[in-house]
Every structure is written in structure tokens, then in C-alpha cells.
N, C-alpha and C positions, 0 to 999 in steps of 0.2 A: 133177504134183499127186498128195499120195497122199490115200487113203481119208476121210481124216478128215477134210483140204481138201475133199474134193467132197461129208458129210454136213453140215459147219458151212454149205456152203453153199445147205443146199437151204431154209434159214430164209430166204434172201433172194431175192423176191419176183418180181424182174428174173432169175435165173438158168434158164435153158433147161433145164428139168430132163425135160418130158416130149415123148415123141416123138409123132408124127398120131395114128396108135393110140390112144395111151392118152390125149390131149387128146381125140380124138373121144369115148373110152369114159368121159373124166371129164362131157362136156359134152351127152352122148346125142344123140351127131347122128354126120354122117356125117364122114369127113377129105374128102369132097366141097366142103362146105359150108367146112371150115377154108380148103381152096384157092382157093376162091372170097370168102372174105374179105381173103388173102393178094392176089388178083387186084383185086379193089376196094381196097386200100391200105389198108385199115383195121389189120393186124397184119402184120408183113414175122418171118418165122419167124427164127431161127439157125439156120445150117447145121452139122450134125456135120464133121467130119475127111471120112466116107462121103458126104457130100450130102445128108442125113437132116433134115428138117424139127427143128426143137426149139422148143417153147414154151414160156415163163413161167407163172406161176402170172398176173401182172398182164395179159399175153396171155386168157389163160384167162377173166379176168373181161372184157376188151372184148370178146372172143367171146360170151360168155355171154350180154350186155345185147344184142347182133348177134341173139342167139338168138330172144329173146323177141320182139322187135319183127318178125322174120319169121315166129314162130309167132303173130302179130296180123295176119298179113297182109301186112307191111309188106314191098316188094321188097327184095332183097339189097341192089343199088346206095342204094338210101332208105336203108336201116336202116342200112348204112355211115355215110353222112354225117351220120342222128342220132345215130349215137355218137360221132361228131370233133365235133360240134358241143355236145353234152353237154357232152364232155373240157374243152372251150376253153372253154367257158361255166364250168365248175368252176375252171379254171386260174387266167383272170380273175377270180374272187372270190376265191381265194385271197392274186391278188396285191394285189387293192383294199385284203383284207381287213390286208393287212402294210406298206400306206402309211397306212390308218389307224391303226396299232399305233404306227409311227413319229414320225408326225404328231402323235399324243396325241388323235385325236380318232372314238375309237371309240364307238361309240353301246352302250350295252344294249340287249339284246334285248329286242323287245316280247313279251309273253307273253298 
């Protein structure tokens, strides 16, 4: 891959572009806290060539939402699970949302 491959692809979203450090330092918490969400299943890193953690920018935002909900209190393990449940709750409206696109029977929004 040369140089120009690996900046075209720091626009996409899913690419491991940042390592614990500097995830930790974008998300002001600990690479504690990153492994411990790795350990609850919620975000499974990439590993470098070296063995190096790497995360996503999309990584980075289900850590983020991980964030808040433990800075409310909420236990590690908990706040895991309401972010996969979040996740799967949004997935599913997405897909209802493209059987009713299909279907021809999409409603307008109420306002």
C-alpha cells in the first residue's frame, strides 16, 4: 500500500486508523477503559502487523456512547449491552424502514 492508499483511506470510517493512545486521547478516558470494552464484546480492535490495538473512527463512536452511559453511572458490563441494543434497535428500523420503501407503503412523518 503506498502513502496515498493509506490517506484516501482515512475518509473511511471502518479503517483502524488509530492506535489505544491516541483513541484513548481522542475519547478522554483511559486505554483502561478501551480494554474493558474490548473484554465485554462491545468493540473487538484490529490488530497491527506488531499486535497493536487499532480502532476505527465507527469504533470510536460506540466507545463514545460506552462513555457517557458510564459517566451516568451506568456499570461497564450494562452500558455494553445498551449500546448493542441501541445498535440492533437502529438496524432493525432501518431494515423495516426499506421493506416499507419496497412494499410502497411508507407512511409520512407525523409532525
Amino acid at each position: 500500500m503506498t502513502a496515498d492508499d493509506s490517506f484516501g483511506r482515512l475518509d473511511d470510517e471502518d479503517y483502524p486508523a488509530y492506535t489505544i493512545g491516541r483513541a484513548a486521547e481522542a475519547l478522554g478516558t483511559t486505554q483502561g477503559f478501551l480494554r474493558a470494552l474490548g473484554e465485554a464484546r462491545l468493540i473487538t480492535p484490529l490488530r497491527s502487523e506488531g499486535g497493536h490495538r487499532r480502532y476505527s473512527r465507527y469504533q470510536l463512536r460506540i466507545a463514545a456512547r460506552a462513555r457517557e452511559l458510564v459517566d451516568q453511572g451506568t456499570p461497564v458490563e450494562a452500558a455494553c449491552r445498551i449500546v448493542i441494543l441501541e445498535d440492533q434497535l437502529e438496524e432493525a428500523q432501518r431494515i423495516n424502514t426499506e421493506h416499507h420503501h419496497a412494499a410502497g407503503t411508507v407512511k409520512a412523518p407525523v409532525d
